[in-house]
MDTraj code that builds the backbone (N, CA, C; nanometers):
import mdtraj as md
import numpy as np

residues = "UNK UNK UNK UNK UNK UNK UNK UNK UNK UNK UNK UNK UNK UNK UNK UNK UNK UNK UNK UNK UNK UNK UNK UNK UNK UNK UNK UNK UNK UNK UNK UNK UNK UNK UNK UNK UNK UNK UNK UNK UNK UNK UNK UNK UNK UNK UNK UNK UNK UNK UNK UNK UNK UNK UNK UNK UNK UNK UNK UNK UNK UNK UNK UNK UNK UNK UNK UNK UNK UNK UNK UNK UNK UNK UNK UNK UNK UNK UNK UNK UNK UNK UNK UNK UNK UNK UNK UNK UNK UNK UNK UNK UNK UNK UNK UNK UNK UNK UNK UNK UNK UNK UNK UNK UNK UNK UNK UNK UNK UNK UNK UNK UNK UNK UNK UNK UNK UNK UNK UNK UNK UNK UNK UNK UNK UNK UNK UNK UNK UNK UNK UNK UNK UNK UNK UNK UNK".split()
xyz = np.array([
    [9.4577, 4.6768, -11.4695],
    [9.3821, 4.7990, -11.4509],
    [9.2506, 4.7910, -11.5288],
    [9.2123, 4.7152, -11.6554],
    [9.1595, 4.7071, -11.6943],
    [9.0522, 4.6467, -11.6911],
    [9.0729, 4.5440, -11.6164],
    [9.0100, 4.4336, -11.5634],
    [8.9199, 4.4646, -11.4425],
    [9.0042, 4.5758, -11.3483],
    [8.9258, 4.6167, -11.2472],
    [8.8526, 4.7301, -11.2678],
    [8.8270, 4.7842, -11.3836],
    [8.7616, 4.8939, -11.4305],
    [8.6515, 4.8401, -11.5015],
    [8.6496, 4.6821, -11.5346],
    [8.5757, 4.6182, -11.6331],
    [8.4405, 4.5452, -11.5050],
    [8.4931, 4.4935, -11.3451],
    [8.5032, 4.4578, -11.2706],
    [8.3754, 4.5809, -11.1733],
    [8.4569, 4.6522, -11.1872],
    [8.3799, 4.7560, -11.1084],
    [8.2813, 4.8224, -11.1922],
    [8.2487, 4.8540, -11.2870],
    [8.1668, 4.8456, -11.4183],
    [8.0450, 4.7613, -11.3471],
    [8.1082, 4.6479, -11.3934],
    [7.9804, 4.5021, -11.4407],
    [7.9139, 4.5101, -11.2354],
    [7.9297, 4.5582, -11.1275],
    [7.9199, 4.5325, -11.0108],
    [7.8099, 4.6465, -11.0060],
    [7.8658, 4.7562, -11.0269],
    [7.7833, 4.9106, -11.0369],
    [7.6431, 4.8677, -11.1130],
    [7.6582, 4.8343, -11.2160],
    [7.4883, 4.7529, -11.3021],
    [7.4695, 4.6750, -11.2159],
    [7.4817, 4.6074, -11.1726],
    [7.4281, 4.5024, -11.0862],
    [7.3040, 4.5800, -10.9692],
    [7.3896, 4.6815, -10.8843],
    [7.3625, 4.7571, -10.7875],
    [7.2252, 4.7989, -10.7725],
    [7.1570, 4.8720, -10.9278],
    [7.0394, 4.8669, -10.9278],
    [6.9408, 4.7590, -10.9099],
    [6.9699, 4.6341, -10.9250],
    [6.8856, 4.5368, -10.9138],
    [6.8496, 4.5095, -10.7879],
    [6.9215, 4.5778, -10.6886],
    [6.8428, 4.5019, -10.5561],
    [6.7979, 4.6394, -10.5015],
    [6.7866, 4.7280, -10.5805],
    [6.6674, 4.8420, -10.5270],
    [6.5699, 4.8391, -10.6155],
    [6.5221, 4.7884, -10.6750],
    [6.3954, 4.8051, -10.7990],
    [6.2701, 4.8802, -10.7297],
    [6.2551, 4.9864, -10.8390],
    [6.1414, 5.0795, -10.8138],
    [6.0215, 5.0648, -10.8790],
    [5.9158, 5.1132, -10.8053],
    [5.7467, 5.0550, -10.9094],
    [5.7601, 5.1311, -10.9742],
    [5.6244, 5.0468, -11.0547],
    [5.6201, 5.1233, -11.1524],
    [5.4969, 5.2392, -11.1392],
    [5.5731, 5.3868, -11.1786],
    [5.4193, 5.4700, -11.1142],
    [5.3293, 5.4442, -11.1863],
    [5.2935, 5.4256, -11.3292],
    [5.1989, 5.3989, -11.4033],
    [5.1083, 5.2802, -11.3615],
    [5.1475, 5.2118, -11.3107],
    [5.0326, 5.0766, -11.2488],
    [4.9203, 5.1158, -11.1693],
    [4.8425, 5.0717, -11.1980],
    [4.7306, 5.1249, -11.0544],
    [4.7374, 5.0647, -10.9451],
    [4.8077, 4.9658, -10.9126],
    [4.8829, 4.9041, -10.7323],
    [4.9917, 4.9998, -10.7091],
    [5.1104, 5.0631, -10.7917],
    [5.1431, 5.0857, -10.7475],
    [5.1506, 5.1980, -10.6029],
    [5.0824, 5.2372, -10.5432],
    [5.0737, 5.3193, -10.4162],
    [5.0675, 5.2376, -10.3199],
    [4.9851, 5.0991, -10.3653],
    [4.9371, 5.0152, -10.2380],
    [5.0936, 4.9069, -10.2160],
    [5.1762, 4.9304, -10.3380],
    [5.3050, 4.8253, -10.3215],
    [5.3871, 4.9215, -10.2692],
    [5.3677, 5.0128, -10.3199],
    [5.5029, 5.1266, -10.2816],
    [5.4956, 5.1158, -10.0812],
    [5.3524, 5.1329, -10.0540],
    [5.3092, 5.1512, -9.9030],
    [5.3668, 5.0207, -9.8628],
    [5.3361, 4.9156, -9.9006],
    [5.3977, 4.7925, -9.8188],
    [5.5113, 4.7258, -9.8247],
    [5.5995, 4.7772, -9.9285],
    [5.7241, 4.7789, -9.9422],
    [5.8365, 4.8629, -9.8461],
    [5.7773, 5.0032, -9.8001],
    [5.8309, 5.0959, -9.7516],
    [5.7308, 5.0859, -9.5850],
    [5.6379, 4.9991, -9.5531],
    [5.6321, 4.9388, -9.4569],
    [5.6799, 4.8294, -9.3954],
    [5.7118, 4.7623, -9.4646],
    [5.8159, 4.6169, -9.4039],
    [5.9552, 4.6757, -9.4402],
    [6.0101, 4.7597, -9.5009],
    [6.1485, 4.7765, -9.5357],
    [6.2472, 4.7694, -9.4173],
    [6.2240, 4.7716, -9.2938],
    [6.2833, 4.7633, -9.1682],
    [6.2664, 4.6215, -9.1372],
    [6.2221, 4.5272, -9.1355],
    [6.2067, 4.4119, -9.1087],
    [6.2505, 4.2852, -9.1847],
    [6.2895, 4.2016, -9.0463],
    [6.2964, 4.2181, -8.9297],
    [6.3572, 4.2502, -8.8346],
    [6.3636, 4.2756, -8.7168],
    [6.4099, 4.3736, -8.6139],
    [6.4476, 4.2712, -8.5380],
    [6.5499, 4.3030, -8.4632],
    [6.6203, 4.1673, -8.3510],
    [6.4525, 4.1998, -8.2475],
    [6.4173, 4.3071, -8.2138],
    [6.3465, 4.3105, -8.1406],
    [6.2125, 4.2488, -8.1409],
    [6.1864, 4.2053, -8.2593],
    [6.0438, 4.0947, -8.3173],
    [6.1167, 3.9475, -8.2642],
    [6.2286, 3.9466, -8.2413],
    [6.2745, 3.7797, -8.2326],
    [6.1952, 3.7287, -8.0650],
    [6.1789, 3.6235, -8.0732],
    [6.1126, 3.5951, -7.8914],
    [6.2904, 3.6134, -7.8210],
    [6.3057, 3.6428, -7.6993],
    [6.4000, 3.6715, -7.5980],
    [6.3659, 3.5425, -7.5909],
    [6.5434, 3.4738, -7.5199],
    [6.5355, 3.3348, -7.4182],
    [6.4973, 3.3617, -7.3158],
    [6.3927, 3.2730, -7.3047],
    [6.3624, 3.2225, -7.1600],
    [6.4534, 3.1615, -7.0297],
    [6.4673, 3.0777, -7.0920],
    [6.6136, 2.9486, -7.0310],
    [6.6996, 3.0603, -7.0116],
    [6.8037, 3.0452, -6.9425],
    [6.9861, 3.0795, -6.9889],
    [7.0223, 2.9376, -6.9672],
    [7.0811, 2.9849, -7.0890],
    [7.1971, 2.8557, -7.1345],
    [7.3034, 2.7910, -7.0501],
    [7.3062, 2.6442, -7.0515],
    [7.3846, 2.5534, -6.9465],
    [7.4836, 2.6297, -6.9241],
    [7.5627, 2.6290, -6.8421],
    [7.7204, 2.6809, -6.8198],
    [7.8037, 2.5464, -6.8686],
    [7.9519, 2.5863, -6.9144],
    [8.0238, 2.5344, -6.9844],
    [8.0771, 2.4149, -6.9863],
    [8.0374, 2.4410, -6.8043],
    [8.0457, 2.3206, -6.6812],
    [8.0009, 2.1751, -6.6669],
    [7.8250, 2.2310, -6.6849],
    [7.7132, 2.1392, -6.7241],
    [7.7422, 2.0630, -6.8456],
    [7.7797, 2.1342, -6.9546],
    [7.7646, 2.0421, -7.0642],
    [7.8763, 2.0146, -7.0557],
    [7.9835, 2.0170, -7.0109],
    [8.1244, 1.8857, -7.0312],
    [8.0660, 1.7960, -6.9391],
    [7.9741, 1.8232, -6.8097],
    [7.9458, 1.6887, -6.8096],
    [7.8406, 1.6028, -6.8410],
    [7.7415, 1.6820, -6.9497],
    [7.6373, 1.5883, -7.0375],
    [7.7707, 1.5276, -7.1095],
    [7.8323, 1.5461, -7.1581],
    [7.9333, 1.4870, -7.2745],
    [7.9976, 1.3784, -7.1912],
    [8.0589, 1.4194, -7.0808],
    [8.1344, 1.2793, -7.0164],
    [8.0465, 1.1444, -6.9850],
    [7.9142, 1.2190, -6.9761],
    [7.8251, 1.1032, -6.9117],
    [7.7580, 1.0494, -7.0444],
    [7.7468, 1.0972, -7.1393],
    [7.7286, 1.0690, -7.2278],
    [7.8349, 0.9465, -7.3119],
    [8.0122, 0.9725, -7.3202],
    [8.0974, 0.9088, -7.2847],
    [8.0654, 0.8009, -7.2364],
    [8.0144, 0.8221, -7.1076],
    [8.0801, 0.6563, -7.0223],
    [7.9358, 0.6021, -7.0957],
    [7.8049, 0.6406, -7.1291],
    [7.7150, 0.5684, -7.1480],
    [7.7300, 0.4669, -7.2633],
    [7.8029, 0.5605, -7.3984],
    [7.8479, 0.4971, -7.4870],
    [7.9315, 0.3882, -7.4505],
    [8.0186, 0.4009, -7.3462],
    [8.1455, 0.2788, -7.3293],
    [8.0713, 0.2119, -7.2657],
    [7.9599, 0.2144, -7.1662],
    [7.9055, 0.0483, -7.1329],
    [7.8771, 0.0106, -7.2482],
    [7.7688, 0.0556, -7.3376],
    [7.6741, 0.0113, -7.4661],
    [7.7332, -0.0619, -7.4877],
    [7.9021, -0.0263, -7.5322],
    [7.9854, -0.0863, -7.6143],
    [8.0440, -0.1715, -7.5745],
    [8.0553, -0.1969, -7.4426],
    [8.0856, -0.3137, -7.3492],
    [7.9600, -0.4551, -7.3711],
    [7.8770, -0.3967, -7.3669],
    [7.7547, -0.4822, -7.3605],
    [7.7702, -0.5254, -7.5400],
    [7.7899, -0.4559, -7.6324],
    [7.7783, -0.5270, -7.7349],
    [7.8759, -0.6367, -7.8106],
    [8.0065, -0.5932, -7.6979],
    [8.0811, -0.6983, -7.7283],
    [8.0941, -0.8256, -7.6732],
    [7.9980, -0.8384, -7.5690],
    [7.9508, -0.9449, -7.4913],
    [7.9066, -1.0227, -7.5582],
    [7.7690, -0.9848, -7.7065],
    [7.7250, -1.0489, -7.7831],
    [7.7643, -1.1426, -7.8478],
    [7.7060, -1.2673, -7.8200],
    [7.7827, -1.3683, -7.9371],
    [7.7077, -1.3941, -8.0831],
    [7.7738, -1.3303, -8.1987],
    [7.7362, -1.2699, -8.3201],
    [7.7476, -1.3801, -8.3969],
    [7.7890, -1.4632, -8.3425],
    [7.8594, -1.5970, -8.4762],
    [7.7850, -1.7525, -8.3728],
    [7.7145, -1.8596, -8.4643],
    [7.7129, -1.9889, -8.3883],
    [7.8018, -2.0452, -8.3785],
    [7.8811, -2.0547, -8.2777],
    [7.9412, -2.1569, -8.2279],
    [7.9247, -2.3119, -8.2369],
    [7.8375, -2.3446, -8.2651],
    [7.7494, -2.4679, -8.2311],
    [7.7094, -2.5484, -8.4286],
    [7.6474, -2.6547, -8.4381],
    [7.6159, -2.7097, -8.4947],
    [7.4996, -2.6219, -8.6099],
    [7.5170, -2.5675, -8.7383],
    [7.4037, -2.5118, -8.8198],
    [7.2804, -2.5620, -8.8237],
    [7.3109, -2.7254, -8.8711],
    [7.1880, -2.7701, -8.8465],
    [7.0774, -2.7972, -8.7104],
    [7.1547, -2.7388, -8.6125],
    [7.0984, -2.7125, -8.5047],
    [7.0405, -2.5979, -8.4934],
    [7.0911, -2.5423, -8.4805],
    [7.0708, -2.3821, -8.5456],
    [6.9150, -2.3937, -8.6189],
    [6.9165, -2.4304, -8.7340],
    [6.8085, -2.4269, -8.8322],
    [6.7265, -2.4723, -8.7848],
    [6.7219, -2.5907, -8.7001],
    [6.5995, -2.7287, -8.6415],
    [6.5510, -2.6174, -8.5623],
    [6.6332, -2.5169, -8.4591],
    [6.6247, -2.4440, -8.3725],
    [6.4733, -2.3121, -8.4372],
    [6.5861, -2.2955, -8.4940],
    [6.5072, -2.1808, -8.5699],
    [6.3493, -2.2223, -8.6455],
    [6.3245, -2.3253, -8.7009],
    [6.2155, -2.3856, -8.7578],
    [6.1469, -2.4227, -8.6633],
    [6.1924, -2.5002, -8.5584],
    [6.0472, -2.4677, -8.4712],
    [5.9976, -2.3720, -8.4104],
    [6.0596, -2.2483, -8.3919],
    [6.0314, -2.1419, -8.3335],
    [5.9391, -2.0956, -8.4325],
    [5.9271, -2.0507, -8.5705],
    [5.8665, -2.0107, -8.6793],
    [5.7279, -2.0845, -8.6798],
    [5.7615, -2.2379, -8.6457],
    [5.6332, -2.3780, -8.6674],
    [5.5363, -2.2997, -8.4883],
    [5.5921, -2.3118, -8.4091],
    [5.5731, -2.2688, -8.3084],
    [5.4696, -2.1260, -8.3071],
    [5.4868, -2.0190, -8.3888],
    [5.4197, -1.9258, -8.4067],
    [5.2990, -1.9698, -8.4836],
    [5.1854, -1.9078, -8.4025],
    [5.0287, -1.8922, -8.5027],
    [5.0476, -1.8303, -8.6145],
    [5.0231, -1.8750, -8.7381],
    [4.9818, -1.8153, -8.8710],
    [4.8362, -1.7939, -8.9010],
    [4.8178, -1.6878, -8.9595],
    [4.6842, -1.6372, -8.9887],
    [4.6335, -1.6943, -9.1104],
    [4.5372, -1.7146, -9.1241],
    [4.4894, -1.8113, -9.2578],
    [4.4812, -1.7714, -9.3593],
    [4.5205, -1.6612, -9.3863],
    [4.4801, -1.5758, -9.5096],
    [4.6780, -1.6171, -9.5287],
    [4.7609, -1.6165, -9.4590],
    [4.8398, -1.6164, -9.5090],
    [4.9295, -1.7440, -9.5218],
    [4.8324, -1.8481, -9.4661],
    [4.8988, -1.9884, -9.4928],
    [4.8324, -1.9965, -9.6752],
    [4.8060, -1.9225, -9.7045],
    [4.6939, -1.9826, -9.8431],
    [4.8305, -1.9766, -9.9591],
    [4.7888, -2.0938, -10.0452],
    [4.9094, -2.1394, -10.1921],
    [4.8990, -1.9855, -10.2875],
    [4.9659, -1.9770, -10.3586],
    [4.9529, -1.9348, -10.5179],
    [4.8293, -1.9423, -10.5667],
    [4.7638, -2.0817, -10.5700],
    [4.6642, -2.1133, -10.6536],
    [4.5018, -2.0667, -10.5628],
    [4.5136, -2.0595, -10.4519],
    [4.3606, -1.9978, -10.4186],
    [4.4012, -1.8653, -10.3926],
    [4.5010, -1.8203, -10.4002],
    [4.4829, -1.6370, -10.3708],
    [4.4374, -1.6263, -10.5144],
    [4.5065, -1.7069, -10.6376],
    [4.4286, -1.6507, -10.7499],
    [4.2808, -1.6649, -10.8074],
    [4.2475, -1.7894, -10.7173],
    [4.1523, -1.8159, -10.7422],
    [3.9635, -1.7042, -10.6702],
    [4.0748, -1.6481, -10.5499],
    [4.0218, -1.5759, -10.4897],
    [4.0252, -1.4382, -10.5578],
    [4.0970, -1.3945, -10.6530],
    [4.1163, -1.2940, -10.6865],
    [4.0306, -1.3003, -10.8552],
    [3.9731, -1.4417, -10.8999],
    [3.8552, -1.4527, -11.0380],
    [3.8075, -1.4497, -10.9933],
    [3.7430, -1.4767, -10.8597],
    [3.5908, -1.4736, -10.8214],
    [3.5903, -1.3301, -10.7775],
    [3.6788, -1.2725, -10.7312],
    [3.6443, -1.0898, -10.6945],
    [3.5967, -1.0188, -10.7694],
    [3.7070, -1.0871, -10.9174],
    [3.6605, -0.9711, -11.0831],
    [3.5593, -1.0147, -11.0861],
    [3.4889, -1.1739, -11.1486],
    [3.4163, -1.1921, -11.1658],
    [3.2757, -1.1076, -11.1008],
    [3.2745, -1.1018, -10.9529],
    [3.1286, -1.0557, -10.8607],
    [3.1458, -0.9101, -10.9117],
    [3.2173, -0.8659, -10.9681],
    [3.2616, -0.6959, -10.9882],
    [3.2239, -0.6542, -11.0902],
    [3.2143, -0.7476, -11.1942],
    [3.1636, -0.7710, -11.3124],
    [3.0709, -0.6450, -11.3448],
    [3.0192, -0.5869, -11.4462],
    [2.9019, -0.5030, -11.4529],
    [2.7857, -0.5721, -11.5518],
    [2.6620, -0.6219, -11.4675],
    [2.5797, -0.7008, -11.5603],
    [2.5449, -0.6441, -11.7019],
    [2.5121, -0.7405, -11.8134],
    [2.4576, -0.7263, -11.8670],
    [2.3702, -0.5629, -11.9420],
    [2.3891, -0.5111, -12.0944],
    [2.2729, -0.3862, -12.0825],
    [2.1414, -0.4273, -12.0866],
    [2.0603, -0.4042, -12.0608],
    [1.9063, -0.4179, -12.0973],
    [1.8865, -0.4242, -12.2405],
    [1.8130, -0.4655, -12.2865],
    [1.7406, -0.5102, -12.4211],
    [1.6612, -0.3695, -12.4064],
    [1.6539, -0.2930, -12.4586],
    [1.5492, -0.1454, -12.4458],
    [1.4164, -0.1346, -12.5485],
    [1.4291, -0.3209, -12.6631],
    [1.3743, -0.2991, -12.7509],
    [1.1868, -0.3410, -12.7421],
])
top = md.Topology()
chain = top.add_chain()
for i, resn in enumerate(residues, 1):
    res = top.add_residue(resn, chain, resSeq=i)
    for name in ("N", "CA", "C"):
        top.add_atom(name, md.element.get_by_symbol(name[0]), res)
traj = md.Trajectory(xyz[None], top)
């Protein structure tokens, strides 16, 4: 009994907090009081946009879902077709794979070593440099 007297207490304080009143002494307050007690109705189902569409019947979408279904079960047909593992010789495989890579154009900026990207990158600071002050004397 006590508990729900302690309960219903601490709920009742609460209550005021979600009506908070201005303060009359402020000089906004008239212009908050007005726009507080102008939006206080809002929003209204009637501000929401109405559907346009009507919605599929129950019909339609069991059969987006079935067709959806079988689309998944080819996919999944087709991916088990895949052969995921070589069968065949690695080092074939690799010879395979390396000329395909040798086979592709590389751009020259990116065939370049370690040593001229850095070298390309002292001569950048260097030109960036800020000359010399003037002698003013």
């Amino acid at each position: 009994m006590t508990a729900a007297t302690l309960l219903t207490g601490g709920l009742s304080a609460c209550a005021g907090l979600f009506d908070p009143a201005t303060d009359a002494t402020s000089p906004v307050a008239p212009r908050v009081q007005a726009l507080v007690d102008a939006h206080r109705e809002y929003p209204r189902w009637a501000d929401f946009p109405k559907v346009v569409e009507p919605l599929p019947a129950p019909v339609a979408i069991a059969a987006r879902v079935n067709t959806l279904r079988v689309t998944g079960g080819s996919l999944a047909g087709e991916v088990s077709r895949i052969d995921w593992q070589t069968a065949g010789d690695p080092e074939v495989f690799a010879d395979d794979v390396r000329a395909r890579v040798e086979a592709t154009p590389v751009a020259p900026v990116t065939a370049q070593t370690q040593a001229e990207m850095d070298e390309f990158v002292r001569r950048t600071r260097e030109r960036g440099r800020a000359p010399p002050p003037v002698d003013r004397r």
